[in-house]
C-alpha positions as CSV (number, residue, x, y, z in Angstrom):
1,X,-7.3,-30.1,22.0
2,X,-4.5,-29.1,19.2
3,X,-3.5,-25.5,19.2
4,X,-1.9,-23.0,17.4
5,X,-1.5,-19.9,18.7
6,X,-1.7,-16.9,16.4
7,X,0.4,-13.7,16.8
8,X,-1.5,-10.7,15.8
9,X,-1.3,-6.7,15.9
10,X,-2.7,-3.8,14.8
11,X,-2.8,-3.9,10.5
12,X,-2.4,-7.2,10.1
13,X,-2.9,-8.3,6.6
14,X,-6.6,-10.0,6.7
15,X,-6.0,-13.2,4.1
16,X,-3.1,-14.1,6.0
17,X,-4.9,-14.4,8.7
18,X,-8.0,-15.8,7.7
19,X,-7.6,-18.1,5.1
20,X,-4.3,-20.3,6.7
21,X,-6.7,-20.4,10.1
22,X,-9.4,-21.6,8.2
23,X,-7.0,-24.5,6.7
24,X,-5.3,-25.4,9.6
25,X,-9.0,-25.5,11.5
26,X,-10.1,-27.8,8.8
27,X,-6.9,-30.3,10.4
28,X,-8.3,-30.1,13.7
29,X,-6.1,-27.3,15.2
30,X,-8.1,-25.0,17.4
31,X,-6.4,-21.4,16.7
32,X,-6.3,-18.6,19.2
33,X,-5.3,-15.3,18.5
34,X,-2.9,-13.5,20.7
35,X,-1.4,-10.0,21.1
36,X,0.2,-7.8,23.5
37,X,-3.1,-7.5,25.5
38,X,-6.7,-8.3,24.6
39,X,-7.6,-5.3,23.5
40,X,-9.1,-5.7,19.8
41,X,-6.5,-5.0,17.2
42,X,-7.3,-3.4,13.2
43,X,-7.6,-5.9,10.3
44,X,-6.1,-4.0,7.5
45,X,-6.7,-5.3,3.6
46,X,-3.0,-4.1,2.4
47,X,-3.2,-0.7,3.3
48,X,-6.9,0.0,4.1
49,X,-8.1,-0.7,7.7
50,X,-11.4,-3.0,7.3
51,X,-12.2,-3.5,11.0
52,X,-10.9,-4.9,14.1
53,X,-10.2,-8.2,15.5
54,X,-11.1,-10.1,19.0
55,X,-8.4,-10.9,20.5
56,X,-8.5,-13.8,22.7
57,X,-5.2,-14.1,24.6
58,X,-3.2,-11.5,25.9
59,X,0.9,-12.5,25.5
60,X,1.3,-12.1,29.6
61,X,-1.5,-14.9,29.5
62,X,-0.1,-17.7,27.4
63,X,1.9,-20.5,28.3
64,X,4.3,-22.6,25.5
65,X,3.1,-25.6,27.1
66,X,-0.5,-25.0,25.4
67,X,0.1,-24.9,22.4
68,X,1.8,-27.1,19.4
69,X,3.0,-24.0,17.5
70,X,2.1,-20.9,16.1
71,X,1.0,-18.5,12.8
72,X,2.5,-15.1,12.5
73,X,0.5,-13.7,9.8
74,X,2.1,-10.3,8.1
75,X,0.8,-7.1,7.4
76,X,1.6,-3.3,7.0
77,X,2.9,-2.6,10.2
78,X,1.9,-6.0,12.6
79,X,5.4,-7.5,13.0
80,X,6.8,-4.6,13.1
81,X,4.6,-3.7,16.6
82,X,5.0,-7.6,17.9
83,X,9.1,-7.0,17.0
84,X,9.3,-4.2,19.7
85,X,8.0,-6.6,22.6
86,X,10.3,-9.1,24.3
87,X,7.3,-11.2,25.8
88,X,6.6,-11.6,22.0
89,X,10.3,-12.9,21.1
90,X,10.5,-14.4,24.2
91,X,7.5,-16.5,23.4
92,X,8.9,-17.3,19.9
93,X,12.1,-18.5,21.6
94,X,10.6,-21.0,23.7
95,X,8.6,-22.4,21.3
96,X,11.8,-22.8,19.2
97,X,13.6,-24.5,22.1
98,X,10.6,-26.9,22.5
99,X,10.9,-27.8,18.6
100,X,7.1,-26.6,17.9
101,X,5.8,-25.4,14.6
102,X,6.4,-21.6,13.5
103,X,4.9,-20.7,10.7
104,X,5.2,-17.4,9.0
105,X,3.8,-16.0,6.1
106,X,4.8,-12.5,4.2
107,X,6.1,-9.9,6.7
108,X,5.2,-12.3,9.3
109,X,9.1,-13.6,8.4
110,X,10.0,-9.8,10.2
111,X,9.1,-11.3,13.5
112,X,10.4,-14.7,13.3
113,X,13.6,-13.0,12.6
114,X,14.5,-10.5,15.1
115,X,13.3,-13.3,17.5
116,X,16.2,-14.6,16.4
117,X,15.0,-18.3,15.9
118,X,16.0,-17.2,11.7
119,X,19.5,-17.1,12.6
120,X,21.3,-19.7,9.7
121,X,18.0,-21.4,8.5
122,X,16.4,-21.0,5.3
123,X,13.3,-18.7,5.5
124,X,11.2,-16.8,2.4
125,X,9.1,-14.1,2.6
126,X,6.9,-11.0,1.2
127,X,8.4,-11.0,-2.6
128,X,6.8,-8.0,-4.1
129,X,9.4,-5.7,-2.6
130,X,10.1,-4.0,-6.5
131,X,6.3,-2.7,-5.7
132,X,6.2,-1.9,-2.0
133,X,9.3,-0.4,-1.7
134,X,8.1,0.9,1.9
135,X,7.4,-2.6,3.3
136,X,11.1,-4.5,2.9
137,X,12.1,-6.9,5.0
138,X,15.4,-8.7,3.2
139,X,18.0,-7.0,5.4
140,X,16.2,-7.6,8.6
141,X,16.1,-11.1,8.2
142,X,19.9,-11.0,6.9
143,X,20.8,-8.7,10.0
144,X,19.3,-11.7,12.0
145,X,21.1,-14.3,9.8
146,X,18.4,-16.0,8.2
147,X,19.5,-17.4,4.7
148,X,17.1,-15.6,2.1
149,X,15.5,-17.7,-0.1
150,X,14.4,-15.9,-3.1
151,X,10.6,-16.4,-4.3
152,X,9.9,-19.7,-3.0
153,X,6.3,-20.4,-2.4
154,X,7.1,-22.3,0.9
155,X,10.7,-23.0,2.4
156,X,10.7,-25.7,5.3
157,X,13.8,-25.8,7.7
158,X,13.1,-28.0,10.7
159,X,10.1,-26.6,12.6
160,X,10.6,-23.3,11.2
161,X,8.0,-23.5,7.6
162,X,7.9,-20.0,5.6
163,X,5.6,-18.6,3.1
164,X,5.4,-15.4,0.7
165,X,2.0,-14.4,0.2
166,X,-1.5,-15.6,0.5
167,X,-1.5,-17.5,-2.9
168,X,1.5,-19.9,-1.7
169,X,-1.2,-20.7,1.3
170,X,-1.9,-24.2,-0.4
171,X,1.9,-25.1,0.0
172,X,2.1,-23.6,3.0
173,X,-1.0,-26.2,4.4
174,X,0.6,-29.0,2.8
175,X,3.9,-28.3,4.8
176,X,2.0,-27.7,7.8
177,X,0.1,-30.8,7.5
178,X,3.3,-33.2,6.3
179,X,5.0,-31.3,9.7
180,X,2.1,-32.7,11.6
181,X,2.5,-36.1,10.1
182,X,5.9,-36.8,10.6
183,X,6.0,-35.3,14.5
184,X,3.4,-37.7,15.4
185,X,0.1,-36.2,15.4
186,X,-1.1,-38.8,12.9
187,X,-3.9,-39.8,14.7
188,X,-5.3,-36.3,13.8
189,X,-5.7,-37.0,10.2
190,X,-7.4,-40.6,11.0
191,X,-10.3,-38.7,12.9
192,X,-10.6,-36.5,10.4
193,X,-10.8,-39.1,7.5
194,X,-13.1,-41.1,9.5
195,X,-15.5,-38.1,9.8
196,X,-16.2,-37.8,6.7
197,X,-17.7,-40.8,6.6
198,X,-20.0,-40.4,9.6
């Protein structure tokens, strides 16, 4: 089966996790969440914790090989915990190396960046900085060398496929999906079309 992994921590931003897994499990894509351990982290809803999370992979326990990319939703302070661990950026690395998918959205682009896999590629990211002045991300991901891409709703650079906020989520799908197509996975979409009509 199809993965993607997904890197979580505590206050992660619930619609970006939620509503891209349920799109890409409507392609077929099993997801898995994964964090520094497998202890449950907090689902936040911007700055209000909601709950907490299952999660099902601890980072010591996944292997590149498994998996055909990976979602790094955002949140209030999740990339900012998941930027502190070298398994974590480690991890992003090798998928990098192996040309997989990684796909953030909002402050998810935090991460991706100090993993250094940003470094001279277009990237967007959380726009509402004017409003959350406590949340900005813009001179990380220029520290790190990612070219800033102002208020994009997706920006696509090789494997590397960026999003701002939840409402860009159906351009970030169809990027995701057209990714998908052109790396070969389009048998996928011909079991899914042929479901429909079973």
């Amino acid at each position: 089966m199809l993965k993607f992994a997904v890197l979580l921590a505590d206050a992660f931003q619930d619609s970006e996790y939620f509503l891209p897994k349920a799109e890409v499990e409507k392609l077929g894509i099993k997801t898995e969440t994964v964090s520094l351990s497998t202890s449950p982290v907090e689902v936040y809803s911007f700055f209000k914790s909601i709950g907490y999370l299952k999660i099902e992979k601890g980072i010591d326990e996944v292997d590149v090989r498994d998996y055909i990319g990976t979602l790094v939703p955002g949140g209030a302070k999740s990339p900012e915990i998941l930027a502190e661990d070298e398994r974590i950026l480690s991890f992003l690395r090798d998928l990098n190396r192996a040309e997989k998918l990684i796909a953030p959205i909002c402050r998810g682009t935090l991460l991706v960046a100090t993993s250094g896999v940003a470094n001279g590629r277009e990237i967007t990211r959380f726009h509402l900085a004017s409003e959350y002045q406590e949340l900005p991300i813009k001179s990380v991901v220029e520290d790190y060398g990612g070219l800033w891409r102002e208020d994009k709703p997706v920006v696509i650079d090789n494997n590397l496929i960026s999003s701002r906020h939840p409402n860009d989520i159906p351009f970030f799908i169809e990027a995701i999906r057209k990714w998908l197509k052109k790396r070969g996975f389009r048998q996928l979409f011909e079991e899914i079309q042929y479901s429909y009509y079973l």
